[in-house]
TIFIMI-20385 format. One record per residue: x, y, z of N, C-alpha, C, O in turn. Coordinates in pm, whole numbers, plus 50000, padded with zeros to 5 digits. Example, Ala and Ser with C-alpha at 12.3 -4.5 7.8 and 13.67 -1.06 7.14 Angstrom:
{nc1 = 51319	nc2 = 49431	nc3 = 50780	cac1 = 51230	cac2 = 49550	cac3 = 50780	cc1 = 51320	cc2 = 49670	cc3 = 50780	oc1 = 51424	oc2 = 49668	oc3 = 50846}
{nc1 = 51285	nc2 = 49775	nc3 = 50708	cac1 = 51367	cac2 = 49894	cac3 = 50714	cc1 = 51290	cc2 = 50003	cc3 = 50787	oc1 = 51341	oc2 = 50114	oc3 = 50804}
END
This chain:
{nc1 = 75644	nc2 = 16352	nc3 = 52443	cac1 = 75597	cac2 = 16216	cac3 = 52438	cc1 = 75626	cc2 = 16141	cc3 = 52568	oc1 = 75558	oc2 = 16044	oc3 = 52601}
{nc1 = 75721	nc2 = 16184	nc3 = 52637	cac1 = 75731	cac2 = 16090	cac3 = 52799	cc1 = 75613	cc2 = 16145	cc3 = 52865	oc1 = 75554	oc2 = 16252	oc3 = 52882}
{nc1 = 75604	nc2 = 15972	nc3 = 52906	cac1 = 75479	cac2 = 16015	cac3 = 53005	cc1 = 75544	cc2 = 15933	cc3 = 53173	oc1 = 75619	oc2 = 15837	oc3 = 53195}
{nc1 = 75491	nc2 = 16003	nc3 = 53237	cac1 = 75471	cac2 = 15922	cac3 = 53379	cc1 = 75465	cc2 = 15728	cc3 = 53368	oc1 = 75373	oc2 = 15681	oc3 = 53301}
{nc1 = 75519	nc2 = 15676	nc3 = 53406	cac1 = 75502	cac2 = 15544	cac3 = 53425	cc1 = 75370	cc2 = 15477	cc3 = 53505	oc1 = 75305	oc2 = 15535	oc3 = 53592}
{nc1 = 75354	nc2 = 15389	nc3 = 53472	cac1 = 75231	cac2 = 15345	cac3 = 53509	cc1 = 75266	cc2 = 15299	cc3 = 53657	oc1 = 75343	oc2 = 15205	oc3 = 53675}
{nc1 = 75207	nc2 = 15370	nc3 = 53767	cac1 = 75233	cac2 = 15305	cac3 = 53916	cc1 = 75129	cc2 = 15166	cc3 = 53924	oc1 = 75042	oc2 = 15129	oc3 = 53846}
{nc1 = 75190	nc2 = 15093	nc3 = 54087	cac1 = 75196	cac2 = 14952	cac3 = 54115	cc1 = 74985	cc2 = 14952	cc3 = 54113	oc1 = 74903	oc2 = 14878	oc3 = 54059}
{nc1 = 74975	nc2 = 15056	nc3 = 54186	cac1 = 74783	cac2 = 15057	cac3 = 54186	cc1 = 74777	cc2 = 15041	cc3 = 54061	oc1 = 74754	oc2 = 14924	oc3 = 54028}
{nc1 = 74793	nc2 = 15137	nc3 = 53953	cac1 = 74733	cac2 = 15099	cac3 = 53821	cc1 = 74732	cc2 = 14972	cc3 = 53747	oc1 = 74640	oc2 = 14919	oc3 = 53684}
{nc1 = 74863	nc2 = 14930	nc3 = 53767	cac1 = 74890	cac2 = 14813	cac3 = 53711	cc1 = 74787	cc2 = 14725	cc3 = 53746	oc1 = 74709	oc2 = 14668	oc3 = 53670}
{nc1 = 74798	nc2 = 14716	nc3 = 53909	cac1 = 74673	cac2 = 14577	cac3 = 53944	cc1 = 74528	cc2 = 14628	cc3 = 53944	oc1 = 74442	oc2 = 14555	oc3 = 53993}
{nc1 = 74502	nc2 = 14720	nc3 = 53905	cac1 = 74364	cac2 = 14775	cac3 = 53853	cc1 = 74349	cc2 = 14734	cc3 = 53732	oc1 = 74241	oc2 = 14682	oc3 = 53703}
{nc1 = 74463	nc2 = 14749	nc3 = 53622	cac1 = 74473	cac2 = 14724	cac3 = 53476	cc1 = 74452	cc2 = 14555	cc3 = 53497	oc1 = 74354	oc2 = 14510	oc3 = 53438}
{nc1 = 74498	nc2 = 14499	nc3 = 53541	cac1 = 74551	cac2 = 14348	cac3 = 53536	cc1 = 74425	cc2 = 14295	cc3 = 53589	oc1 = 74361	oc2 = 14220	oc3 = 53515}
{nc1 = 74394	nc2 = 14315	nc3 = 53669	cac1 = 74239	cac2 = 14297	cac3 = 53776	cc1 = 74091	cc2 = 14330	cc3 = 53670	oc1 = 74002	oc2 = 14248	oc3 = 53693}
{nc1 = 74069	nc2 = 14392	nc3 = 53606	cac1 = 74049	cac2 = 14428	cac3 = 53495	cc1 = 74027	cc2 = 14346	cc3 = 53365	oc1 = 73920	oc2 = 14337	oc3 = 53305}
{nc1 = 74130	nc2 = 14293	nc3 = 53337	cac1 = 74186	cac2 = 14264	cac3 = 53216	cc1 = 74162	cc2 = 14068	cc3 = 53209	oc1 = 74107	oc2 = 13997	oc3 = 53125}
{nc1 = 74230	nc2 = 14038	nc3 = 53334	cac1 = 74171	cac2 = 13895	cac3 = 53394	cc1 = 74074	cc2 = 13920	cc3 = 53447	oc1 = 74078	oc2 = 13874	oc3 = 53561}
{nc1 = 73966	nc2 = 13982	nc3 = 53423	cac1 = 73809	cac2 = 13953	cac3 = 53553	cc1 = 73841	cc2 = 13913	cc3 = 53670	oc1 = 73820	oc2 = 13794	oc3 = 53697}
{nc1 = 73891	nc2 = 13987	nc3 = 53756	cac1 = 73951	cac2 = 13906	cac3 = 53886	cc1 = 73985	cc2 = 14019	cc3 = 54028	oc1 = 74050	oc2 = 14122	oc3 = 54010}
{nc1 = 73946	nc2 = 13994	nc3 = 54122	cac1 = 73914	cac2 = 14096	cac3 = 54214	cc1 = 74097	cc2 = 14181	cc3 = 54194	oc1 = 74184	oc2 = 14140	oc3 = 54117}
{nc1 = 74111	nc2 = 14324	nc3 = 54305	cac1 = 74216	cac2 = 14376	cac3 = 54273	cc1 = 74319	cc2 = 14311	cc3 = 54374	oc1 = 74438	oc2 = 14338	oc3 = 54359}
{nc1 = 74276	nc2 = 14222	nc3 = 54485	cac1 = 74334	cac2 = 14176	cac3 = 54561	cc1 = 74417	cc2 = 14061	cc3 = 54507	oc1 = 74536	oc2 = 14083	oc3 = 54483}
{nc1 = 74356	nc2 = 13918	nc3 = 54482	cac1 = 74383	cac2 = 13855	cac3 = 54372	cc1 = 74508	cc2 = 13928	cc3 = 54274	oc1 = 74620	oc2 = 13878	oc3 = 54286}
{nc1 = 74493	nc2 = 14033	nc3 = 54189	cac1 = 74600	cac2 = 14080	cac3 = 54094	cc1 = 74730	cc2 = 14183	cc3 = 54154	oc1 = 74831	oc2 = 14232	oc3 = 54103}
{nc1 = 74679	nc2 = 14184	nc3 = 54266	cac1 = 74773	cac2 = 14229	cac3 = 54384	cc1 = 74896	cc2 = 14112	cc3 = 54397	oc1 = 75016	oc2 = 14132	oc3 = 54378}
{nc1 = 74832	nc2 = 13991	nc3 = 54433	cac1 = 74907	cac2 = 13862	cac3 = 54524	cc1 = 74955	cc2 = 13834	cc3 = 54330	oc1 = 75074	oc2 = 13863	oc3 = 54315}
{nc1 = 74917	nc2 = 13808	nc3 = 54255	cac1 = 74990	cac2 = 13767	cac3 = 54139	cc1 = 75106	cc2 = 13836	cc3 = 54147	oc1 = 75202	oc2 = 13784	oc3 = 54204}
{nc1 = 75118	nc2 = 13991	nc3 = 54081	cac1 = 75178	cac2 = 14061	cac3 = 54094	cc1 = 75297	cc2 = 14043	cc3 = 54137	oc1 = 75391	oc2 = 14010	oc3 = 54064}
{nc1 = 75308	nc2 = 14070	nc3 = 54303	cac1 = 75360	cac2 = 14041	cac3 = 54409	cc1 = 75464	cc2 = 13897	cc3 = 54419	oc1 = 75577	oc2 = 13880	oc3 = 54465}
{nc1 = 75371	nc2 = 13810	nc3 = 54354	cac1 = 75419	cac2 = 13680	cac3 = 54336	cc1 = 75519	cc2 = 13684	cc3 = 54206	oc1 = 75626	oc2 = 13629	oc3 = 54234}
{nc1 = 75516	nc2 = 13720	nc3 = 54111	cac1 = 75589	cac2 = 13757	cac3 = 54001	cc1 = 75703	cc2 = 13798	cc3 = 54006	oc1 = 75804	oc2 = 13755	oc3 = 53950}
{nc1 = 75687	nc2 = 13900	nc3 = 54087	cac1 = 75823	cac2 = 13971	cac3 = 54117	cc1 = 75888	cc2 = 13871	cc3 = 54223	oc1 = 76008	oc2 = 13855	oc3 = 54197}
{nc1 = 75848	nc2 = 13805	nc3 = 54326	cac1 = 75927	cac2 = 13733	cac3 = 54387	cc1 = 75983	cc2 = 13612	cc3 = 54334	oc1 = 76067	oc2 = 13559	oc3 = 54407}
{nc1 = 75962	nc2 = 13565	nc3 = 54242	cac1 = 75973	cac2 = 13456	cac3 = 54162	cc1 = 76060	cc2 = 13522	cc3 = 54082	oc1 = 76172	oc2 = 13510	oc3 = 54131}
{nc1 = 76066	nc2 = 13605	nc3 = 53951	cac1 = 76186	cac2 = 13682	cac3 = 53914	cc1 = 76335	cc2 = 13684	cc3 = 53988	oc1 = 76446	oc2 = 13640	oc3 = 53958}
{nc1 = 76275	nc2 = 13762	nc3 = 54107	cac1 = 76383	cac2 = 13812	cac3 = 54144	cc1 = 76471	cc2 = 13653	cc3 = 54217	oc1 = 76592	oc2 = 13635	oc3 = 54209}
{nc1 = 76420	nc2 = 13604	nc3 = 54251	cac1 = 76421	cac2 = 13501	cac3 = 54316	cc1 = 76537	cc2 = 13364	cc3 = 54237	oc1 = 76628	oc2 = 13297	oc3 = 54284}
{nc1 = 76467	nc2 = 13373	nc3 = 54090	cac1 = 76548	cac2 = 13280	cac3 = 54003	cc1 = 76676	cc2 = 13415	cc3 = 53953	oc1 = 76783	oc2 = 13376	oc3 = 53998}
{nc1 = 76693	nc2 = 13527	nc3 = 53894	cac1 = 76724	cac2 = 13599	cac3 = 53883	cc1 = 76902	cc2 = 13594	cc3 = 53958	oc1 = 77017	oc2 = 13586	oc3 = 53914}
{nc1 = 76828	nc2 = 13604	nc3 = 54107	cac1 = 76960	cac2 = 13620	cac3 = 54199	cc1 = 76985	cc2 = 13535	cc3 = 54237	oc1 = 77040	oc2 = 13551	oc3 = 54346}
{nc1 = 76970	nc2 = 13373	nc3 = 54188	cac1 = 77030	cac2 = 13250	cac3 = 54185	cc1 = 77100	cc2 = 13251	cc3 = 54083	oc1 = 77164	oc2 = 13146	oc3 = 54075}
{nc1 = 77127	nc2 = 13351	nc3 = 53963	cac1 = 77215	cac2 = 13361	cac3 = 53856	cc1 = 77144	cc2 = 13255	cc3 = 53724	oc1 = 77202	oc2 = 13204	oc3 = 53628}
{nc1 = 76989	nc2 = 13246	nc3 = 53766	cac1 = 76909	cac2 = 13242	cac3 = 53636	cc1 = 76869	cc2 = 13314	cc3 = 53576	oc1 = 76917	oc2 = 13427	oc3 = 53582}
{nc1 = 76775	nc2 = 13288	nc3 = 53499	cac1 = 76714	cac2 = 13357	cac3 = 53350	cc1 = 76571	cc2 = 13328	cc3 = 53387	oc1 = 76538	oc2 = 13216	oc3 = 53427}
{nc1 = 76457	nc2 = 13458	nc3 = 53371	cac1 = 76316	cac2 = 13447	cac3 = 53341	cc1 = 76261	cc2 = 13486	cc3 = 53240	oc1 = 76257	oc2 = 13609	oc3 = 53227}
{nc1 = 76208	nc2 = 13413	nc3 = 53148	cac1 = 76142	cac2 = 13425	cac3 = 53026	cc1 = 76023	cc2 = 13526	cc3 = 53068	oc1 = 75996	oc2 = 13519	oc3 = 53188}
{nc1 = 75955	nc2 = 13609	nc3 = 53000	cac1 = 75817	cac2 = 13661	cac3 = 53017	cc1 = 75738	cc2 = 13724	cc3 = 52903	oc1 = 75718	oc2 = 13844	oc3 = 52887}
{nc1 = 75685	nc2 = 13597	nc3 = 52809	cac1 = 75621	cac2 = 13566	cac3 = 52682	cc1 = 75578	cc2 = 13708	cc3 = 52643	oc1 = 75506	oc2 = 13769	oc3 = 52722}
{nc1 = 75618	nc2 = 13770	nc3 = 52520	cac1 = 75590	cac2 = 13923	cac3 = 52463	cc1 = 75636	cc2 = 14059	cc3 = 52536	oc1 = 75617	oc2 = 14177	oc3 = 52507}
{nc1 = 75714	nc2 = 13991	nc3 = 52657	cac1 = 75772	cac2 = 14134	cac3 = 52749	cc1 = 75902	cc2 = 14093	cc3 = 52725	oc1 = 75958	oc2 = 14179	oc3 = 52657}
{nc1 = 75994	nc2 = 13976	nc3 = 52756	cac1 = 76125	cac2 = 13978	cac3 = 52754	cc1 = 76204	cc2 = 13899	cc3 = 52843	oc1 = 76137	oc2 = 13862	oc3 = 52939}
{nc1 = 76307	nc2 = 13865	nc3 = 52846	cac1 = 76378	cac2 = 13779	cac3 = 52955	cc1 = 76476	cc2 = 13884	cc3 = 53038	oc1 = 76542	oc2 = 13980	oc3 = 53000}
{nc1 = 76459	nc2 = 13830	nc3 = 53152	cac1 = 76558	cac2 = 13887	cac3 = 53287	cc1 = 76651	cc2 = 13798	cc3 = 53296	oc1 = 76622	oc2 = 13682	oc3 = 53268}
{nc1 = 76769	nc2 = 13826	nc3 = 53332	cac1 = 76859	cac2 = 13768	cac3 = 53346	cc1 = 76990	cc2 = 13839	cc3 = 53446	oc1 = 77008	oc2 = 13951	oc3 = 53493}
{nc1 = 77049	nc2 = 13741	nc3 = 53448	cac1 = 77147	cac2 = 13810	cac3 = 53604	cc1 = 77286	cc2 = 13727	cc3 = 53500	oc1 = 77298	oc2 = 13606	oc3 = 53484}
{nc1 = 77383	nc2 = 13844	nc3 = 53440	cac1 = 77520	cac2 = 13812	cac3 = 53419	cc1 = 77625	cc2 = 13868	cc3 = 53445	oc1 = 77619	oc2 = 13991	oc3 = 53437}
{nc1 = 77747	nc2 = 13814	nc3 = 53483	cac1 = 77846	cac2 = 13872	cac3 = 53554	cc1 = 77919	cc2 = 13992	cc3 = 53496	oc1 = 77904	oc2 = 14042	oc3 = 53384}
{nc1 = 77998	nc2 = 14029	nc3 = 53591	cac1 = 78096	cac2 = 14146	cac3 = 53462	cc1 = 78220	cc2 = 14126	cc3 = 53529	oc1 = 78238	oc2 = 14139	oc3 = 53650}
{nc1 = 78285	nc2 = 14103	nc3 = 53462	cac1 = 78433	cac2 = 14130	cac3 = 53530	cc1 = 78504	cc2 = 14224	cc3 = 53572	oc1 = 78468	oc2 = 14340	oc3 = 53554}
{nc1 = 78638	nc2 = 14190	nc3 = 53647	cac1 = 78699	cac2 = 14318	cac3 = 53721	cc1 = 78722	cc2 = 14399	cc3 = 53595	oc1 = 78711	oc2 = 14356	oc3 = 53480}
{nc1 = 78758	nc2 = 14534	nc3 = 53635	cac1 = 78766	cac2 = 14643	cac3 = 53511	cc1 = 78825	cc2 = 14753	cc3 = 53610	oc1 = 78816	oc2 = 14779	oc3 = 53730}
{nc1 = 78887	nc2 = 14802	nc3 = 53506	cac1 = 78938	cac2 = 14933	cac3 = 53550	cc1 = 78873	cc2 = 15053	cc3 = 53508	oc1 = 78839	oc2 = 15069	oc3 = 53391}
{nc1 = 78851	nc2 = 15152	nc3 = 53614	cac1 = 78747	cac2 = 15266	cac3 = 53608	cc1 = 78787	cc2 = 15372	cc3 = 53614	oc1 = 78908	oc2 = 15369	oc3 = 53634}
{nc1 = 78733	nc2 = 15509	nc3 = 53605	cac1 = 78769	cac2 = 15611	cac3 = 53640	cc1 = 78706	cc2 = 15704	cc3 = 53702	oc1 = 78589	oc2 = 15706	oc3 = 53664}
{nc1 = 78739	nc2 = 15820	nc3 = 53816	cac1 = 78648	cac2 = 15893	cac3 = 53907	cc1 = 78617	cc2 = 16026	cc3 = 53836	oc1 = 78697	oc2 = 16118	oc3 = 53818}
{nc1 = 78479	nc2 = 16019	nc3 = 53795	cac1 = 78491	cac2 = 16137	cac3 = 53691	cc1 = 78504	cc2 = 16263	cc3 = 53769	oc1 = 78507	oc2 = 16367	oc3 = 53703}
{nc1 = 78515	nc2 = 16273	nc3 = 53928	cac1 = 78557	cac2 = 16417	cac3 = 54000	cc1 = 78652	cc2 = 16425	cc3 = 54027	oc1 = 78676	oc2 = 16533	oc3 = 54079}
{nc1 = 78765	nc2 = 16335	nc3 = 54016	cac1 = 78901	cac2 = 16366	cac3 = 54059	cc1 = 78978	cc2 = 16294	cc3 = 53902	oc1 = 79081	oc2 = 16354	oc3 = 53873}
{nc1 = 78957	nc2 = 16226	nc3 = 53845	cac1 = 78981	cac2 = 16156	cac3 = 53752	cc1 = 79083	cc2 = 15997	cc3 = 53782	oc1 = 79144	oc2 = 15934	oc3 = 53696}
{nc1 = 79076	nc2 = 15972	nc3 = 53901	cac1 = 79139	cac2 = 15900	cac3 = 53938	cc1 = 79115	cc2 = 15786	cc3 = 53912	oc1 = 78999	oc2 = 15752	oc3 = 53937}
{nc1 = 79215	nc2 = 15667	nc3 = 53845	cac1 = 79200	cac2 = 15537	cac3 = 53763	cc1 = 79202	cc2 = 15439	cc3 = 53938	oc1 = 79290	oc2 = 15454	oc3 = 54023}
{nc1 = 79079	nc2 = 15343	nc3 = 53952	cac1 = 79025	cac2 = 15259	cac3 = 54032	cc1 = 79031	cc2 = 15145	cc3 = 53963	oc1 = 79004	oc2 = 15143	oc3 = 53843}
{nc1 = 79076	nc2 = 15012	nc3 = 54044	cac1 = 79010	cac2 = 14881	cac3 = 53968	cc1 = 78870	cc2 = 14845	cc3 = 54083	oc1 = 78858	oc2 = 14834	oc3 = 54205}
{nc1 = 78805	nc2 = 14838	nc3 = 53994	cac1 = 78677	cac2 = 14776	cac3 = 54031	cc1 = 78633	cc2 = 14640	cc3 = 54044	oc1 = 78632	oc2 = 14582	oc3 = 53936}
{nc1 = 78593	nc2 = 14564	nc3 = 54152	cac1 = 78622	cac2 = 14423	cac3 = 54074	cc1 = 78448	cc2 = 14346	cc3 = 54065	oc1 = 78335	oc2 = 14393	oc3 = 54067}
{nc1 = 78496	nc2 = 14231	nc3 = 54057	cac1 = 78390	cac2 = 14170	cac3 = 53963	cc1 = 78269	cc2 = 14160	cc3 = 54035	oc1 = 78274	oc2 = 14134	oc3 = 54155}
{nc1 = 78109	nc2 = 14186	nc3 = 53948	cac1 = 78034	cac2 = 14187	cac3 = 53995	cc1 = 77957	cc2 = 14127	cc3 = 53943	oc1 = 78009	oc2 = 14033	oc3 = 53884}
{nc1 = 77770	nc2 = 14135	nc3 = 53924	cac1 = 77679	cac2 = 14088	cac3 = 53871	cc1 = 77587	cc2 = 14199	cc3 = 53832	oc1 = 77560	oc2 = 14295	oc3 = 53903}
{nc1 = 77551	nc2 = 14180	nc3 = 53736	cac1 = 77461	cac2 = 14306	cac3 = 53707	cc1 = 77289	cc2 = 14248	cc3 = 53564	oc1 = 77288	oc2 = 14176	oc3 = 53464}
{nc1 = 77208	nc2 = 14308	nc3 = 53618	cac1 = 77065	cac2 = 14223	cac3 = 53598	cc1 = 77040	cc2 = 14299	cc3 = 53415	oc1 = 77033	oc2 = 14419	oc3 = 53388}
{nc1 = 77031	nc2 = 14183	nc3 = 53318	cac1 = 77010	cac2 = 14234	cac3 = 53170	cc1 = 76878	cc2 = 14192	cc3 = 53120	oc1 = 76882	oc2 = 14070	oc3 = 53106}
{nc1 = 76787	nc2 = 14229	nc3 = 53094	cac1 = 76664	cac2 = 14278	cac3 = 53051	cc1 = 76665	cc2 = 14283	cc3 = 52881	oc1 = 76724	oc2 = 14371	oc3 = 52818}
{nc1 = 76606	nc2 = 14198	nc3 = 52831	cac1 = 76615	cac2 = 14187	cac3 = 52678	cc1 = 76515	cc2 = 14195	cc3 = 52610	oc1 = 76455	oc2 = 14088	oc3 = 52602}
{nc1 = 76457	nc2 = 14306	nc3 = 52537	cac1 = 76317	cac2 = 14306	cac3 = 52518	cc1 = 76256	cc2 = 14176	cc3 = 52385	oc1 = 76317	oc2 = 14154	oc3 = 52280}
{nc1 = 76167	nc2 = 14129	nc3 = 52415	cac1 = 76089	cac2 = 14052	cac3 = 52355	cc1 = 76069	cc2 = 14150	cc3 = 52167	oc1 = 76053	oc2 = 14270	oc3 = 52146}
{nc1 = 76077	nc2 = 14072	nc3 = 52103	cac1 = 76061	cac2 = 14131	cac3 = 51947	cc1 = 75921	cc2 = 14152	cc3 = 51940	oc1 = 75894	oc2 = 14260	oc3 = 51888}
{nc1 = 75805	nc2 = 14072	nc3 = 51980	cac1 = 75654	cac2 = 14162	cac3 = 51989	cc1 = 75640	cc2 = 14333	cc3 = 52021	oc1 = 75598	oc2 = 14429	oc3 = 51957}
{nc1 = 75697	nc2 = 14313	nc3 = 52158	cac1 = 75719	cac2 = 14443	cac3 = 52210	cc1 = 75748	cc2 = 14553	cc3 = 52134	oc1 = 75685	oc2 = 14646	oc3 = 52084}
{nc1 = 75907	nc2 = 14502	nc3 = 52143	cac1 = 75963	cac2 = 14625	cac3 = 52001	cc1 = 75879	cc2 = 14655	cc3 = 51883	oc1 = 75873	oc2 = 14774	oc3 = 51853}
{nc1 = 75816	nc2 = 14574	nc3 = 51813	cac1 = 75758	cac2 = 14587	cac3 = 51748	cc1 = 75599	cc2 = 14661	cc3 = 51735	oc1 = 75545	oc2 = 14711	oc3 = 51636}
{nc1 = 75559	nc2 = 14650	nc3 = 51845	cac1 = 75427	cac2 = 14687	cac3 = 51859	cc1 = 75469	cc2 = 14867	cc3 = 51913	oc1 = 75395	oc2 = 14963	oc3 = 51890}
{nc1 = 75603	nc2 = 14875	nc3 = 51986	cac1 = 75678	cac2 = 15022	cac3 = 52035	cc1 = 75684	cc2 = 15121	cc3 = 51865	oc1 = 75647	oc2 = 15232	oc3 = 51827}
{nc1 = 75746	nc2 = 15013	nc3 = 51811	cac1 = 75813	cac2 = 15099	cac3 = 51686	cc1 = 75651	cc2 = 15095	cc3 = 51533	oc1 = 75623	oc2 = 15158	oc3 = 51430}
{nc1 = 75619	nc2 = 15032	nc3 = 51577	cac1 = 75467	cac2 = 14998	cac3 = 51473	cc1 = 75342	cc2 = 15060	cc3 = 51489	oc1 = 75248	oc2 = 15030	oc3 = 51415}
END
């Protein structure tokens, strides 16, 4: 059942497509999307994206780790790390 992921051409072929709208046009959306994401994202906001899910950027604290080739206990310290929450349409339409 895994398949290949849909690459960035397909997408704006699909999208270009889908809005009646040249592929250039669904190119610059695209493009624009992701910069806007990432953009609020790594200001340590949150992006909603209606039936896909919210992005979000939350911290993690220092923690203590371990080197799974030597086994050696490291403290690691605090970082940020990006959480992705799927929309209940989604899931639903995945599992339905």
């Amino acid at each position: 059942m895994t398949q290949k992921p849909m690459t960035k051409a397909q997408l704006v072929a699909a999208l270009s497509e889908a809005a009646e709208m040249d592929k250039k046009s669904a190119t610059r959306v695209l493009d624009s999307l992701a910069e806007i994401v990432t953009r609020e994202v790594a200001g340590g906001g949150a992006v909603v994206i209606p039936g896909i899910g919210k992005v979000a950027c939350r911290a993690r604290p220092e923690r203590t780790v371990r080197n799974p080739a030597t086994g050696e206990q490291m403290l690691k310290p605090a970082d940020k790390a990006v959480k992705v929450t799927i929309a209940k349409p989604l899931k639903d339409a995945v599992n339905g």
